[in-house]
VEXDOPA-144357 format. One record per residue (C-alpha): residue in three letters; x, y, z. Coordinates in steps of 0.02 Angstrom, whole numbers. Layout:
N
 type   east  north     up
  ALA      X      Y      Z
...
***
This chain:
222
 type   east  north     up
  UNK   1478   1055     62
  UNK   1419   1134    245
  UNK   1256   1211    274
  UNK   1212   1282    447
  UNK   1055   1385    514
  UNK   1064   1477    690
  UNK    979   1299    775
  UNK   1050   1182    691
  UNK   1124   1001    750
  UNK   1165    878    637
  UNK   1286    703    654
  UNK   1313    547    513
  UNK   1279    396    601
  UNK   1362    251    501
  UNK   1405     67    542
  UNK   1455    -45    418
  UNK   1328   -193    358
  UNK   1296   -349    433
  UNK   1175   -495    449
  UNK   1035   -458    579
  UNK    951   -567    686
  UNK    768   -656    685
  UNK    739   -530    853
  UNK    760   -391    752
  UNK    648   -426    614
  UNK    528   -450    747
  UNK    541   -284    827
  UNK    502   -216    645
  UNK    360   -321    614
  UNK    228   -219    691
  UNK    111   -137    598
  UNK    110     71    569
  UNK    -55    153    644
  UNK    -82    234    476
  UNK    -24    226    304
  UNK    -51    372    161
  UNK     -3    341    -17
  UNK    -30    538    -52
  UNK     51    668    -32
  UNK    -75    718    115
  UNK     41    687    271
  UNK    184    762    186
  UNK     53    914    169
  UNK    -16    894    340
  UNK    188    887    429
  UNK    196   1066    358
  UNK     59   1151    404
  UNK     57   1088    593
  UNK    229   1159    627
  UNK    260   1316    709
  UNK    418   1417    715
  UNK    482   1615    719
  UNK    440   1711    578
  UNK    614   1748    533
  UNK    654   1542    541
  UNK    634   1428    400
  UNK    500   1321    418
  UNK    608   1138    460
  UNK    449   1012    409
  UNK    383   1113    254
  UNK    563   1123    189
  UNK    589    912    224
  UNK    408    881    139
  UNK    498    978    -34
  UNK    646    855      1
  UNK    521    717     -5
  UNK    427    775   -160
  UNK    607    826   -223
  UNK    649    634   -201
  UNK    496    532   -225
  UNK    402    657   -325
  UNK    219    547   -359
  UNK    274    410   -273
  UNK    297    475   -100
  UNK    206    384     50
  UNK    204    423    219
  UNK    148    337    366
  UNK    106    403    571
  UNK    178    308    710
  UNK    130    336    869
  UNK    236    426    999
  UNK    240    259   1118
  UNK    240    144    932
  UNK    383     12    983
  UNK    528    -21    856
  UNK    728     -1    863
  UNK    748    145    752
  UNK    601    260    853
  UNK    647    189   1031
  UNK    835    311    984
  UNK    739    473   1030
  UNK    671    523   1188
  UNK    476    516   1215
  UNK    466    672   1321
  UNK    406    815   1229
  UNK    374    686   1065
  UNK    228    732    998
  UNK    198    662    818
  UNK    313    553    724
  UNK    299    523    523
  UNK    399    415    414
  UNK    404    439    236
  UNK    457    276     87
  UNK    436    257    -67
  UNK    284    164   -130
  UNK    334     49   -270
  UNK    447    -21   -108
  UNK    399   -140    -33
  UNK    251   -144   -156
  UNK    129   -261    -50
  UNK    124   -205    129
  UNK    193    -42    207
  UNK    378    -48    257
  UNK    420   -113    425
  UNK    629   -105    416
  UNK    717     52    443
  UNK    796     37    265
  UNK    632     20    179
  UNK    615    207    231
  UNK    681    379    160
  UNK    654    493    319
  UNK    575    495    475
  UNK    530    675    548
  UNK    500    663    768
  UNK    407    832    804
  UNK    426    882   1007
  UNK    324   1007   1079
  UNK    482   1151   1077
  UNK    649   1153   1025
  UNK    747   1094   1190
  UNK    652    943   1192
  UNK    711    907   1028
  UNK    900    950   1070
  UNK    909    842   1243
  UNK    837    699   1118
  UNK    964    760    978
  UNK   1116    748   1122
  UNK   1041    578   1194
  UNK   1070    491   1007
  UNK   1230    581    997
  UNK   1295    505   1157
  UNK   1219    326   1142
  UNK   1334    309    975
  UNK   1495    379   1046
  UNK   1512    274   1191
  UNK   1653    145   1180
  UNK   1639    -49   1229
  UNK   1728    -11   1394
  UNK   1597    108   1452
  UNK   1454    -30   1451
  UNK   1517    -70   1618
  UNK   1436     72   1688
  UNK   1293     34   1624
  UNK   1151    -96   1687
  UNK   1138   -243   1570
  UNK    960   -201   1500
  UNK   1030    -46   1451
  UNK   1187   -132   1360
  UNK   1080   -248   1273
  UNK    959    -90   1220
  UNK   1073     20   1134
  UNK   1166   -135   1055
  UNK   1039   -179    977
  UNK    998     -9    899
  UNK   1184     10    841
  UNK   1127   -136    745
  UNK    975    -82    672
  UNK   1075     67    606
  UNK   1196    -48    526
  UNK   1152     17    359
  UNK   1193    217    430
  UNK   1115    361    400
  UNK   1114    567    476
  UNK   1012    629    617
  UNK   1004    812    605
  UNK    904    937    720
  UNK    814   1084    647
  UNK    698   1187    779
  UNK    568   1076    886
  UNK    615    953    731
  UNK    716    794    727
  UNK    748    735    543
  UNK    835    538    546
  UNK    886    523    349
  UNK    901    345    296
  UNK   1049    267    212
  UNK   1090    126    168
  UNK   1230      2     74
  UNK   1165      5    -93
  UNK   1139    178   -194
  UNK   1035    332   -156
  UNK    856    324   -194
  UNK    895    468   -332
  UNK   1064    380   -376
  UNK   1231    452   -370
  UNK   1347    465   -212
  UNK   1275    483    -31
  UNK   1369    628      9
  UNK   1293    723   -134
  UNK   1123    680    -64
  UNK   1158    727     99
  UNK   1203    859     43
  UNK   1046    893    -59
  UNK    933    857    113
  UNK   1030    993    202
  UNK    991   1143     62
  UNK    839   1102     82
  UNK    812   1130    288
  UNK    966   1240    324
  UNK   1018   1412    268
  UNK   1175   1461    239
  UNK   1247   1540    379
  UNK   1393   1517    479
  UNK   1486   1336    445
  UNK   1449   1175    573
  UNK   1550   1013    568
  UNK   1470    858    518
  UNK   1553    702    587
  UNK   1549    580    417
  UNK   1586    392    397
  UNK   1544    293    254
  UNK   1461    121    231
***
């Protein structure tokens, strides 16, 4: 199935599983600034954004996905904009103003989730819509370069965006919607509603596109 909308970017990020490192878990293991077991962020992610009347509004349509999803059990947490860990250092920090991550919360049951598969969706608001796309292109371009174009690049770099090709290990679909990023999680075992990843991607794009003209979505499963 394709959905589109008239700003609408969207790629499938997948790399098949493997074991990750001890530095890894580390970069994961820092705490969130703030953790909600309501539905209040999901609420609050809705009401703060800002878009053209004749525009669907991109976070009030992901917080139905979420109650869609997780329905009572929904949780969602705030990082902030400089909050270091692999899966948030992806995007760009210019324009970033307000990041939320939303997991279910029977899991983990005794601490807030830390790894990027403990999590359903993270939402990266920037201040207008080309800050989102030059963040949207950046991710896009990290994850199509080839091994012989890490020559080019300095060897902090190289080690930087290996090591976030291996925090997405499990996969998942960045998608652009407005001054919205959307980073749905997959991973190797089933959806968190069951039934076939595609057919939940698919369900998380009724809800923030409108059907309009068709867009490609590059696909690759785990």
């Amino acid at each position: 199935m394709k959905f589109a909308a008239t700003v609408f970017l969207c790629t499938l990020i997948m790399i098949s599983c493997k074991e990750v490192g001890d530095e890894q878990d580390k970069e994961h293991a820092k705490a969130p600034t703030e953790v909600a077991t309501t539905a209040e962020k999901t609420s609050e992610i809705a009401e703060t954004n800002t878009v053209a009347d004749s525009a669907l509004n991109p976070a009030k349509e992901a917080a139905l996905f979420i109650e869609k999803v997780l329905q009572e059990n929904q949780r969602s947490q705030e990082f902030a904009t400089d909050h270091s860990m692999l899966h948030l250092d992806m995007f760009a920090k210019s324009g970033l103003q307000q990041i939320t991550a939303f997991s279910d919360k029977r899991y983990p049951e005794k601490r807030a989730p830390m790894h990027y598969d403990e999590f359903i969706l993270f939402a990266f608001k920037y201040d207008v819509a080309q800050s989102a796309t030059k963040s949207y292109e950046a991710v896009r371009k990290m994850f199509e370069l080839k091994e012989e174009d890490y020559v080019n690049l300095a060897e902090e770099e190289q080690q930087r965006i290996r090591k976030m090709k291996v925090d997405a290990k499990h996969g998942g679909m960045i998608c652009q919607k407005g001054q919205y990023l959307f980073s749905l999680v997959e991973t190797c075992r089933e959806t968190p509603i069951g039934g076939k990843w595609e057919a939940y991607e698919d369900l998380f794009l009724s809800f923030i596109s409108e059907p309009a003209k068709e867009v490609d979505v590059l696909n690759a499963n785990c």
